[in-house]
SERO-4910 file (N, C-alpha, C, O; in steps of 0.05 Angstrom, whole numbers):
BEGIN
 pado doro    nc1    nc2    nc3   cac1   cac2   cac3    cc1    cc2    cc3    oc1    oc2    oc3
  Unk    A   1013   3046   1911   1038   3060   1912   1034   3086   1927   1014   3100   1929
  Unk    A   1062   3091   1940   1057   3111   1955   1062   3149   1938   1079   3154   1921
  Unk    A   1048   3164   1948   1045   3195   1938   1073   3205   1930   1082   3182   1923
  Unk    A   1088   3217   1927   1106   3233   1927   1106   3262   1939   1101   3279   1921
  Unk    A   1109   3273   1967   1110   3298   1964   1129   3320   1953   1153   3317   1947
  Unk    A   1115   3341   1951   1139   3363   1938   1167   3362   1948   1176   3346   1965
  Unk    A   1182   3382   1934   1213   3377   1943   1209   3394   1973   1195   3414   1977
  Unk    A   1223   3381   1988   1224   3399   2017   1242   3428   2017   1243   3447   2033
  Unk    A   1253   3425   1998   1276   3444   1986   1266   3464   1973   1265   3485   1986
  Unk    A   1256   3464   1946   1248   3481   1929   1220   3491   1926   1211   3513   1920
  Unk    A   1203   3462   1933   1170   3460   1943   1171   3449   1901   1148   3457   1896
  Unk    A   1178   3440   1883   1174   3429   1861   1156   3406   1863   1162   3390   1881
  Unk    A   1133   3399   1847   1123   3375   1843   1134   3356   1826   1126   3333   1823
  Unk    A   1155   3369   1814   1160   3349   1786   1191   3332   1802   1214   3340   1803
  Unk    A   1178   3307   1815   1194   3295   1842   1184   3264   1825   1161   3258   1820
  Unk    A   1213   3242   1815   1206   3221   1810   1221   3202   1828   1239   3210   1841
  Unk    A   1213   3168   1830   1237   3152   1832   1249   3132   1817   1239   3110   1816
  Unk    A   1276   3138   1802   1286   3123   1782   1300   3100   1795   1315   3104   1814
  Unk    A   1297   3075   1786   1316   3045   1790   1345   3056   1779   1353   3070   1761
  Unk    A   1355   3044   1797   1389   3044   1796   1406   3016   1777   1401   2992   1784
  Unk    A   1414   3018   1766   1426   2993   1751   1402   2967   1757   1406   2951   1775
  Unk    A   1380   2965   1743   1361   2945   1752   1373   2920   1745   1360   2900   1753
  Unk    A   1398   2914   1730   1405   2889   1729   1421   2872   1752   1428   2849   1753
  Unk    A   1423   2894   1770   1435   2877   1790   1410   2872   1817   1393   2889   1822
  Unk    A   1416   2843   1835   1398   2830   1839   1381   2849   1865   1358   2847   1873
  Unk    A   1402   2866   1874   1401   2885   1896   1385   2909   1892   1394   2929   1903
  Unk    A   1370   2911   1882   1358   2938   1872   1369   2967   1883   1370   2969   1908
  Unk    A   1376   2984   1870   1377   3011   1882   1350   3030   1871   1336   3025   1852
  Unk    A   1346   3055   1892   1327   3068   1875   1329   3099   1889   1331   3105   1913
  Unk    A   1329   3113   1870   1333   3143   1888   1309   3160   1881   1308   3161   1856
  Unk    A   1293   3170   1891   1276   3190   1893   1297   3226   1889   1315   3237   1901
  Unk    A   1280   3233   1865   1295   3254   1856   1274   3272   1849   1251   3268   1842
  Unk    A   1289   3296   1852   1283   3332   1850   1295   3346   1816   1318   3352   1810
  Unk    A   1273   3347   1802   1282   3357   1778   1291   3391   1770   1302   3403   1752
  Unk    A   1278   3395   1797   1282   3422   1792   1297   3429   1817   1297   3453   1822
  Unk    A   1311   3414   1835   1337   3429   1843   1352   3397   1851   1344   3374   1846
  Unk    A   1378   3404   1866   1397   3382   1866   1380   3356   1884   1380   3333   1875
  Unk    A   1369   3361   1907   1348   3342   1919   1352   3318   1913   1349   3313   1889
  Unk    A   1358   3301   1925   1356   3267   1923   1357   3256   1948   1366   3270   1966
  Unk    A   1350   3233   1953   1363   3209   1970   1364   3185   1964   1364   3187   1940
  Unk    A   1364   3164   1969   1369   3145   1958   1358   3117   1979   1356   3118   2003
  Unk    A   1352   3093   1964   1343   3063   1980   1348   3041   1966   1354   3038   1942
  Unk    A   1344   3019   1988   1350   2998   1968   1323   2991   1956   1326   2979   1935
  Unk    A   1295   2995   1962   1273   2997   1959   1265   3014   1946   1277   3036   1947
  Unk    A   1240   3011   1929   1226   3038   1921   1206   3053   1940   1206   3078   1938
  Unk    A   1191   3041   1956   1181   3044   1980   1194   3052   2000   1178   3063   2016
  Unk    A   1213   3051   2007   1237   3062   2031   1247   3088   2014   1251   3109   2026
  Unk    A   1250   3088   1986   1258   3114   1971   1232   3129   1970   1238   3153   1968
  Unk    A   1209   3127   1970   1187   3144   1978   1187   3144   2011   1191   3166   2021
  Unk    A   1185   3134   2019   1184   3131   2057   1202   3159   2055   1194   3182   2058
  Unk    A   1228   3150   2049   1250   3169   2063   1249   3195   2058   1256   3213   2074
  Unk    A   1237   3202   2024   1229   3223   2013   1204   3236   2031   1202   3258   2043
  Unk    A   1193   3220   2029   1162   3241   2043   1169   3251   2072   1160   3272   2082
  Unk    A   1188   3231   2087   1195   3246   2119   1202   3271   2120   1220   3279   2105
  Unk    A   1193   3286   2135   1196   3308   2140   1202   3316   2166   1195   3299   2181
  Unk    A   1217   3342   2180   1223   3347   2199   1207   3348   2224   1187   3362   2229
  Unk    A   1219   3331   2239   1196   3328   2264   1196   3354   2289   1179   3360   2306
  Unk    A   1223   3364   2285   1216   3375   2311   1222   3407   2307   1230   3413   2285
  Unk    A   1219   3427   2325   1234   3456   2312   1251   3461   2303   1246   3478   2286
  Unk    A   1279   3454   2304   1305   3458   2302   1306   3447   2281   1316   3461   2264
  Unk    A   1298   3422   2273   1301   3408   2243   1286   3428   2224   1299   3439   2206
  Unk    A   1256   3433   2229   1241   3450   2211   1250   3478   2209   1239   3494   2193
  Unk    A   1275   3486   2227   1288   3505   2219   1312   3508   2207   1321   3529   2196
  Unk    A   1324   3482   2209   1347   3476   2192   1341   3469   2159   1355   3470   2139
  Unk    A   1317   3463   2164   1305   3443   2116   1297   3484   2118   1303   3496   2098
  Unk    A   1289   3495   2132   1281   3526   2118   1310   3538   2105   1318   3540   2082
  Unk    A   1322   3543   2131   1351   3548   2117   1365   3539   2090   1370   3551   2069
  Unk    A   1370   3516   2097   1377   3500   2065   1358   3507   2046   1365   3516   2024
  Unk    A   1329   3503   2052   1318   3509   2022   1316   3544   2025   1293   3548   2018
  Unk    A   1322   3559   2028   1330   3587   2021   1357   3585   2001   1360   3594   1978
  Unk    A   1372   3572   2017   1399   3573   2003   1400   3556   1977   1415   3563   1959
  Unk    A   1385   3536   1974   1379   3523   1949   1360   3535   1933   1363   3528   1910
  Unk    A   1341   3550   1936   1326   3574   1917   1351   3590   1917   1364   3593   1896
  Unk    A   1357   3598   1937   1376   3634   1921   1394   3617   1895   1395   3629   1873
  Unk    A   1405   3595   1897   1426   3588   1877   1416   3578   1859   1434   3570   1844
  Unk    A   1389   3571   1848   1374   3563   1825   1372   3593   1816   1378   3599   1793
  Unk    A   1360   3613   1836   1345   3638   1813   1372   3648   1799   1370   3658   1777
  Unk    A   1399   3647   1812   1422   3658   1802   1423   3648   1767   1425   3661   1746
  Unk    A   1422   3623   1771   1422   3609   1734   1405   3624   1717   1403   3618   1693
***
């Protein structure tokens, strides 16, 4: 099985992936951030880690996940 890295957001380790209604034949599965809003989602658990661990490839992206995760810290320390 594959690693989980931290939230790209908050930098949290405590990052799981829970099954979505496992009774239906389609699996859902979302890779989730316990310590801020953070998710995405697959029909796989493997594509829900894949998609989770990607990270920004180029400058403009790696300056756009900084932004957001500023703005997603400032509104956690407010609580």
């Amino acid at each position: 099985m594959n690693v989980l890295k931290p939230c790209p957001f908050c930098g949290s380790k405590d990052v799981e992936v829970v099954e979505l209604m496992p009774a239906i034949p389609s699996h859902s599965f979302m890779t989730v951030c316990s310590k801020c809003p953070a998710s995405i989602g697959a029909k796989t658990e493997d594509e829900a880690i894949n998609l989770w661990n990607k990270r920004a490839g180029n400058e403009d992206e790696r300056r756009i996940t900084k932004i957001l995760a500023a703005g997603i810290r400032k509104r956690i320390c407010k609580h």
